[in-house]
C-alpha positions as CSV (number, residue, x, y, z in Angstrom):
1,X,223.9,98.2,74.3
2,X,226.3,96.0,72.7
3,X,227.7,92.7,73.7
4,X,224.1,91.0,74.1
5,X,224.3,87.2,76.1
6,X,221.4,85.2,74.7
7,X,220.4,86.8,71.1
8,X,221.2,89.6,68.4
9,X,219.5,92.9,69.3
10,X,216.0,93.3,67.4
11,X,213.6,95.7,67.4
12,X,210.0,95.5,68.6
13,X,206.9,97.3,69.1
14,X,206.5,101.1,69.4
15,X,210.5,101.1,71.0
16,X,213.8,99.6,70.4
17,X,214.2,96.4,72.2
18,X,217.4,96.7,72.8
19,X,217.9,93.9,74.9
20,X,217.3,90.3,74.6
21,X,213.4,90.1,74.3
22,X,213.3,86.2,73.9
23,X,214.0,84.6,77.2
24,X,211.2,81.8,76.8
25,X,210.3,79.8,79.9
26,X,211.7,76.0,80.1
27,X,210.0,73.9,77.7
28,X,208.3,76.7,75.7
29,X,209.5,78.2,72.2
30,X,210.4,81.8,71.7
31,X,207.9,84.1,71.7
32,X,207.0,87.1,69.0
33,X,208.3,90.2,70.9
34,X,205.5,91.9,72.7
35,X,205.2,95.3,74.8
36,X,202.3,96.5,76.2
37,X,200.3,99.6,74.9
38,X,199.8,101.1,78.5
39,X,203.4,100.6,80.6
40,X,206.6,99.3,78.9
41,X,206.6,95.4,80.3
42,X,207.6,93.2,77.6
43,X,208.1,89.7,76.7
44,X,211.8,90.0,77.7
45,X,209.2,88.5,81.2
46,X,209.1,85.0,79.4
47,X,205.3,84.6,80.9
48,X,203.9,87.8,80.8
49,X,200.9,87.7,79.6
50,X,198.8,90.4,77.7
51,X,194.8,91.4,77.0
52,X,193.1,91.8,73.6
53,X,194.1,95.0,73.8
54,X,197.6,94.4,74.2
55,X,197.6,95.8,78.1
56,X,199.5,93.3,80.6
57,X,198.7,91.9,83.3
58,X,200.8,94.1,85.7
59,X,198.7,97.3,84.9
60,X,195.4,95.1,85.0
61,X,196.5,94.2,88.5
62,X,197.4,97.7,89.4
63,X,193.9,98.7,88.3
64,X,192.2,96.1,89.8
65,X,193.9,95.3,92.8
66,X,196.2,98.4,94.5
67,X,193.7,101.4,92.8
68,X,190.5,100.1,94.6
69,X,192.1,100.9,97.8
70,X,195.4,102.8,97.3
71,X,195.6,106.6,96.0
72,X,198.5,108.4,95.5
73,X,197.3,111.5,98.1
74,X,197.3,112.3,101.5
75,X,193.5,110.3,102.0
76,X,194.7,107.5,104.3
77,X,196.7,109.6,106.6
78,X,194.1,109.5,109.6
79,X,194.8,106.0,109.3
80,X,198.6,106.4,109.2
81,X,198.3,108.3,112.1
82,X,196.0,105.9,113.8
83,X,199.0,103.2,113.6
84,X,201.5,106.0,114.8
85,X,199.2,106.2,118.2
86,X,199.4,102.9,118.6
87,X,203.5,102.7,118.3
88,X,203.5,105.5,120.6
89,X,201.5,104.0,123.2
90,X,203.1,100.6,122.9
91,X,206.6,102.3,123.4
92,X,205.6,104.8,126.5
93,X,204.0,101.3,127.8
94,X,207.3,99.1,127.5
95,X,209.2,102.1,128.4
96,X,211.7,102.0,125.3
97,X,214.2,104.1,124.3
98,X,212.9,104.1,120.2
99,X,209.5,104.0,118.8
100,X,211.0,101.8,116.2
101,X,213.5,101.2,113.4
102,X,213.8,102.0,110.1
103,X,216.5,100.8,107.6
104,X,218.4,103.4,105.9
105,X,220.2,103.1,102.3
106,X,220.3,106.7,101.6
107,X,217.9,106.1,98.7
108,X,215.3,107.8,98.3
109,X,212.3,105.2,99.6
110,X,214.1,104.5,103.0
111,X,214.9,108.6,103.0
112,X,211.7,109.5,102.7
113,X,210.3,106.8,105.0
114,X,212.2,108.2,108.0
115,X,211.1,111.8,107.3
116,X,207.5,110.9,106.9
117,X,208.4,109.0,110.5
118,X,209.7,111.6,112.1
119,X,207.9,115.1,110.7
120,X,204.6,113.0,110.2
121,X,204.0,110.5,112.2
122,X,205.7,112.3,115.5
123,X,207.8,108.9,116.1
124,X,211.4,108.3,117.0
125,X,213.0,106.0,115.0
126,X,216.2,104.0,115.7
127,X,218.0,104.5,112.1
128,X,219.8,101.3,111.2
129,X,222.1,101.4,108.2
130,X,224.2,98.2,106.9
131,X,227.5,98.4,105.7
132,X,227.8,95.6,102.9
133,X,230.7,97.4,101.5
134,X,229.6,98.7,98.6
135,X,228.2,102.4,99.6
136,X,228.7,105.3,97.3
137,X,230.1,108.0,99.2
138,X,226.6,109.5,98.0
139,X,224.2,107.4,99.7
140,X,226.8,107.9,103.0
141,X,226.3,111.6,102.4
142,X,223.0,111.5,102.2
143,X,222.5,109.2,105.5
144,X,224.8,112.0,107.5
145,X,222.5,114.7,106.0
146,X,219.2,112.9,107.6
147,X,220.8,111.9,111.0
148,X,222.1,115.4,111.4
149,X,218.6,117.1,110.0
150,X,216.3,114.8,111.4
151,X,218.0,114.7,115.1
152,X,218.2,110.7,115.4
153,X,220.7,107.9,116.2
154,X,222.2,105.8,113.9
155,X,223.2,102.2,114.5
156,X,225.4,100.7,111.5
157,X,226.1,97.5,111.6
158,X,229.6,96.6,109.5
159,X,229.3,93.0,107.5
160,X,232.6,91.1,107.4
161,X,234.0,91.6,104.2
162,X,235.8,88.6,103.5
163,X,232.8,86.8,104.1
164,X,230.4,89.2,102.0
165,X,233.1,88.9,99.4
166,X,232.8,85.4,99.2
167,X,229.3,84.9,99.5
168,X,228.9,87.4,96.0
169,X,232.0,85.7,94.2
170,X,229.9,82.2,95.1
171,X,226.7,84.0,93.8
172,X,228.5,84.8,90.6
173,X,229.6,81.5,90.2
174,X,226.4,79.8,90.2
175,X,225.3,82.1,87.6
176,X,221.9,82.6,88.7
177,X,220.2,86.6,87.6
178,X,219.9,87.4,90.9
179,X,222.9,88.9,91.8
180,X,221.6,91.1,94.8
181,X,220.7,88.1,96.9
182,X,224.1,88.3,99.2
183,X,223.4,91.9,99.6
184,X,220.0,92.2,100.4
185,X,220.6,88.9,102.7
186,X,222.3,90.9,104.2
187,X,220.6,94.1,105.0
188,X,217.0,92.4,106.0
189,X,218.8,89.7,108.3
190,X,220.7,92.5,110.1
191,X,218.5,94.4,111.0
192,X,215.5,91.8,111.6
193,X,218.3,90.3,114.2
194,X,218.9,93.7,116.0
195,X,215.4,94.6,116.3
196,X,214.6,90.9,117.7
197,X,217.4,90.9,120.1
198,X,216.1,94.4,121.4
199,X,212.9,93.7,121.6
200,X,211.7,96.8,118.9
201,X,208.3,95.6,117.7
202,X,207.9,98.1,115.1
203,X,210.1,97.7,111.4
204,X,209.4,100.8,109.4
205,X,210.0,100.2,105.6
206,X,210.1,102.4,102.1
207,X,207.6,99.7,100.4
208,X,205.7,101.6,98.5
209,X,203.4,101.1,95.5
210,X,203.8,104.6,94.3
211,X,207.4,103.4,92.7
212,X,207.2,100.2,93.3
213,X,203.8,98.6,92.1
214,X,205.2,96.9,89.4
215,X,207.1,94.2,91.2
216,X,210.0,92.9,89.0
217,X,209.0,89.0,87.9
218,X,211.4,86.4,89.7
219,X,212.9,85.9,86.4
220,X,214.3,88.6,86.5
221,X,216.2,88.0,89.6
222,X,213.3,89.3,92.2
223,X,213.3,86.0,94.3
224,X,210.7,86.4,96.9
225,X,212.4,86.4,100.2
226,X,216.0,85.0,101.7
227,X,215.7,81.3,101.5
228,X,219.0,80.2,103.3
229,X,218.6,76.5,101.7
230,X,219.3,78.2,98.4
231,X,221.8,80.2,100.0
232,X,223.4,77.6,101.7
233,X,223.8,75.7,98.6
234,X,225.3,78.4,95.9
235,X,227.9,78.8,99.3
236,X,228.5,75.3,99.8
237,X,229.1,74.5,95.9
238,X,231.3,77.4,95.2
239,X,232.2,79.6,98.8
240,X,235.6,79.1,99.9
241,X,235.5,80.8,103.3
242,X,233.0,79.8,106.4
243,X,230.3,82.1,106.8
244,X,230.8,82.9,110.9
245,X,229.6,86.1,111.2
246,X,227.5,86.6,108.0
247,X,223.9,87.3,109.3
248,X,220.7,85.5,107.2
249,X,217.7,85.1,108.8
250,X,215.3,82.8,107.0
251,X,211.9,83.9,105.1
252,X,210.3,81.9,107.8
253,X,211.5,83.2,110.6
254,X,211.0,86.8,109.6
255,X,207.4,86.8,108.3
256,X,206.3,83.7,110.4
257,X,208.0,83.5,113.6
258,X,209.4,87.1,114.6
259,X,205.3,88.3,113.5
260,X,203.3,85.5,115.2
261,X,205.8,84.2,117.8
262,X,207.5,87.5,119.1
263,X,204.9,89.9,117.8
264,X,206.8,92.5,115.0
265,X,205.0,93.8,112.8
266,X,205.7,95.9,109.6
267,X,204.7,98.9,108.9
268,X,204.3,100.6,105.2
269,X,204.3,104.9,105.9
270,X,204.6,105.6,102.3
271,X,201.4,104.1,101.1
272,X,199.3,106.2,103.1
273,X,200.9,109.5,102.4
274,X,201.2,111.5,98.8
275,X,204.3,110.1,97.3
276,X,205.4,111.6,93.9
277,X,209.1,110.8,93.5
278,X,210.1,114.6,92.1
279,X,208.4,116.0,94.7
280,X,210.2,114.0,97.4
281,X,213.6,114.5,95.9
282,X,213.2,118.3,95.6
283,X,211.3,118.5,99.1
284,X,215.2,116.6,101.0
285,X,217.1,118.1,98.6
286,X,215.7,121.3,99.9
287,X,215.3,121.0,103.6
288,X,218.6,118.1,103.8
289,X,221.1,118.7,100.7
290,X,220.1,115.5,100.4
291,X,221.1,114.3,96.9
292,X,219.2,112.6,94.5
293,X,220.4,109.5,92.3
294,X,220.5,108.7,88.3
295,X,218.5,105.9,89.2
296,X,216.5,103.4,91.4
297,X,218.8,101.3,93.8
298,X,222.1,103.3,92.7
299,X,223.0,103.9,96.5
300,X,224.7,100.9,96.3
301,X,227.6,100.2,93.6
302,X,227.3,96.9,93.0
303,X,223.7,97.1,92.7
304,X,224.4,99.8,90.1
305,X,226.8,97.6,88.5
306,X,224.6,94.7,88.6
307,X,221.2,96.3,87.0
308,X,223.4,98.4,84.8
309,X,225.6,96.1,83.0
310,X,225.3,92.4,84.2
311,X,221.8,92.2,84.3
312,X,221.2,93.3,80.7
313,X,223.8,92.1,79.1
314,X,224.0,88.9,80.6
315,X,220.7,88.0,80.7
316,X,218.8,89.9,78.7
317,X,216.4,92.1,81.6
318,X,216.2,95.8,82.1
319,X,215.1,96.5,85.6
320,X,214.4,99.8,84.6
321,X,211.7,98.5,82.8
322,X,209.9,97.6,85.9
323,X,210.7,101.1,88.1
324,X,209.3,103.0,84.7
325,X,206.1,101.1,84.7
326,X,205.7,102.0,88.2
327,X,206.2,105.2,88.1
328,X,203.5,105.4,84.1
329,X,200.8,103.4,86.2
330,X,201.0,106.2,89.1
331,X,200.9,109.1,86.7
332,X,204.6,110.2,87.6
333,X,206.1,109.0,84.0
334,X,205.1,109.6,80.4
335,X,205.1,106.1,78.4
336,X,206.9,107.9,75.3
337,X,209.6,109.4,77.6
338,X,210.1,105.7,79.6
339,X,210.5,104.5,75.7
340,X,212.9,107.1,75.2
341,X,214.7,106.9,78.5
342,X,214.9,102.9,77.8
343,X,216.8,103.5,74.4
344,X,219.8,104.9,76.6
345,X,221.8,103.4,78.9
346,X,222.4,105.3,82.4
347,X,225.6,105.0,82.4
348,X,228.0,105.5,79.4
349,X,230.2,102.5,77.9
350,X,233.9,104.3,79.5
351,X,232.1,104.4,83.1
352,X,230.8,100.9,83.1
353,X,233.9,99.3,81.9
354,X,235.6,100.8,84.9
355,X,233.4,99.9,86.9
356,X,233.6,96.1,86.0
357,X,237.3,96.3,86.7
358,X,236.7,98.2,89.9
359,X,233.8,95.1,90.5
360,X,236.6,92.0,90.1
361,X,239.3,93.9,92.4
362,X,237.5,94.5,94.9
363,X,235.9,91.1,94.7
364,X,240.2,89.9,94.8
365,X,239.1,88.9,91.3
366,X,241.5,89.1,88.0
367,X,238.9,91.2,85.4
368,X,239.4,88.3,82.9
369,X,238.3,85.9,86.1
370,X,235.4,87.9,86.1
371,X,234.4,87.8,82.2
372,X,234.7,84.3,82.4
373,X,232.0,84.0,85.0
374,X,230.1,86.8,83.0
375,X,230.2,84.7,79.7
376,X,229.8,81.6,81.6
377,X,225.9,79.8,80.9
378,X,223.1,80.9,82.3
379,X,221.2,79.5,85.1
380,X,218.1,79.9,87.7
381,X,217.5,79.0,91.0
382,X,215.9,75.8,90.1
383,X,219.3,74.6,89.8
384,X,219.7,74.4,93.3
385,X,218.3,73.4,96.4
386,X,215.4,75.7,97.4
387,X,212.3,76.0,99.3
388,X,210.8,78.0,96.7
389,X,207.8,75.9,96.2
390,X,207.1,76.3,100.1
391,X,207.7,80.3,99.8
392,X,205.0,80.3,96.5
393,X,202.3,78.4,99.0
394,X,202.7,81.7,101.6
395,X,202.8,84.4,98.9
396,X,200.0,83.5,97.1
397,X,198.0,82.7,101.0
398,X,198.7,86.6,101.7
399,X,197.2,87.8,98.3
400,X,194.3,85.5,98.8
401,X,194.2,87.9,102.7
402,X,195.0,90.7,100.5
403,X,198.4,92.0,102.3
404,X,200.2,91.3,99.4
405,X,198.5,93.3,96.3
406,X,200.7,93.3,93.4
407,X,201.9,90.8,91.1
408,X,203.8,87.9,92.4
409,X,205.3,85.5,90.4
């Protein structure tokens, strides 16, 4: 890739680092570039840190933390089907219409997680899909496929699109790598709000560590949770329209409140059942025509846009990096192909330049409006108003209780 933010391309390693590897944290010098011998992390995630034997800490914590109690097999399904009991009986006993609900993308972890709910656990789901405006008409196709195949009712709910479109244009402004905030504000708080004001108990997700064990650092725009204090700020400093409508439900309100106070829990099918990504593509290809993506997150089109060209090029991170390393750790990817797939961008220089035009209209932006913000500098989170310190004190509380195994920083 051309056109690098923060530093000349260089090479590193046992791959080409094509990207900006240097992205030191505050008050540290540049580091030597650094990739690990086992996944392909690198120092492009400023405080990563590695072994003697040059093996980071992400697959240390995958082989110490998820592997003692996580296989990628069908060996946990009596207990899978032990919680499905128990979501039957509380629904016969309450008398509702849906077991529970399950948000759908039309990718392929929220796909598979209402099949594996449905023609697994015997359940009947309420499918709840959120309409942020950016769909690809194949993540809609998809979604038709598995309502029609599957025999179950869809709820979307529509977001205001003046105010989405605001909210993202104020999220560009403040610069911040975490461009999918707005977005997946969105789609939690929706459908956390539905299924409190209906009293379903029961959120189904795709979480998985099969694909996803390798959480992405925060760095690279994986904030952990909606904190509307940050929200509210990046809005207030640069949103020009009020936010009526726009649901956000707060990180405490969905993993304190709704859990303790009105008694949801969430439930995580796809770590008790085999889940090898080519498998599952061919297996709702086959029984759906459901239709499998280029990459991770591609359902949506300005996530696409975001991981494909802003994120890399602005600030130096490859997300890819992250969904690779998953899928090496789990035995699903060869290290020398990730290297090899890494060296190419998904999509091809014509196609994303479109699609940053196609971005900045729909946004009501001019495209020179919009490479201004994009060559605008840099900032994080910490340069607004969060709660982040408050959100660190509960994440590390749940890996110290184990619900929260992988890496989390």
């Amino acid at each position: 890739m051309d056109n690098v933010k923060n530093g000349a391309p260089v090479r590193g390693g046992d791959g080409d680092h094509h990207l900006n590897p240097l992205l030191a944290p505050e008050g540290r010098g540049a580091r030597p570039y650094q990739i690990c011998t086992s996944c392909v992390m690198d120092t492009s995630d400023p405080n990563i840190a590695f072994g003697d034997d040059g093996v980071c800490e992400y697959c240390t914590n995958f082989h110490e933390q998820i592997l003692p109690t996580w296989s990628n097999d069908n060996s946990r399904l009596p207990e899978l089907m032990n919680v499905a009991e128990k979501i039957k009986a509380d629904s016969r006993r309450r008398n509702r219409e849906f077991d529970c609900i399950i948000g759908l993308s039309g990718g392929l972890d929220s796909s598979y997680a209402a099949y594996v709910a449905v023609r697994v656990m015997g359940l009947k789901p309420l499918l709840y899909h959120v309409d942020a405006g950016w769909n690809t008409d194949q993540a809609v196709g998809n979604i038709e496929r598995l309502v029609e195949g599957l025999g179950l009712d869809l709820y979307t709910d529509v977001i205001n699109w003046k105010e989405m479109a605001d909210l993202q244009v104020a999220f560009l402004k403040s610069q911040i790598a975490d461009q999918d905030m707005p977005q997946d504000g969105a789609f939690f708080s929706s459908l956390y709000k539905y299924a409190r004001a209906n009293k379903i108990k029961y959120v189904l997700t795709g979480a998985n560590y099969s694909t996803e064990c390798c959480r992405e650092p925060e760095e690279w725009g994986a904030y952990p949770g909606i904190d509307k204090t940050l929200f509210h700020d990046i809005h207030n400093r640069f949103g020009q329209r009020k936010l009526k409508t726009f649901p956000l439900v707060d990180i405490i309100q969905y993993k304190i409140i709704d859990k303790y106070l009105y008694g949801m829990t969430v439930v995580k099918p796809l770590n008790y059942v085999r889940y090898v990504k080519s498998e599952v593509e061919e297996m709702l290809g086959r029984e759906f025509g459901w239709q499998k993506f280029e990459h991770k997150h591609h359902e949506s089109r300005f996530t696409r846009f975001y991981e494909d060209y802003w994120m890399p090029r602005k600030f130096g991170f490859e997300k890819r990096r992250a969904h690779f390393s998953s899928l090496i750790m789990t035995g699903q990817l060869d290290r020398a192909e990730a290297l090899k797939r890494l060296r190419t961008p998904v999509m091809t220089e014509q196609f994303l330049a479109k699609e940053f035009d196609y971005v900045a209209s729909k946004l009501d932006l001019r495209s020179e409006q919009l490479r201004e913000i994009f060559e605008g500098p840099n900032r994080t989170f910490r340069d607004y108003r969060n709660k982040r310190f408050l959100i660190g004190i509960g994440a590390n509380m749940m890996r110290l209780l184990g619900l929260e195994k992988r890496l989390f920083r």
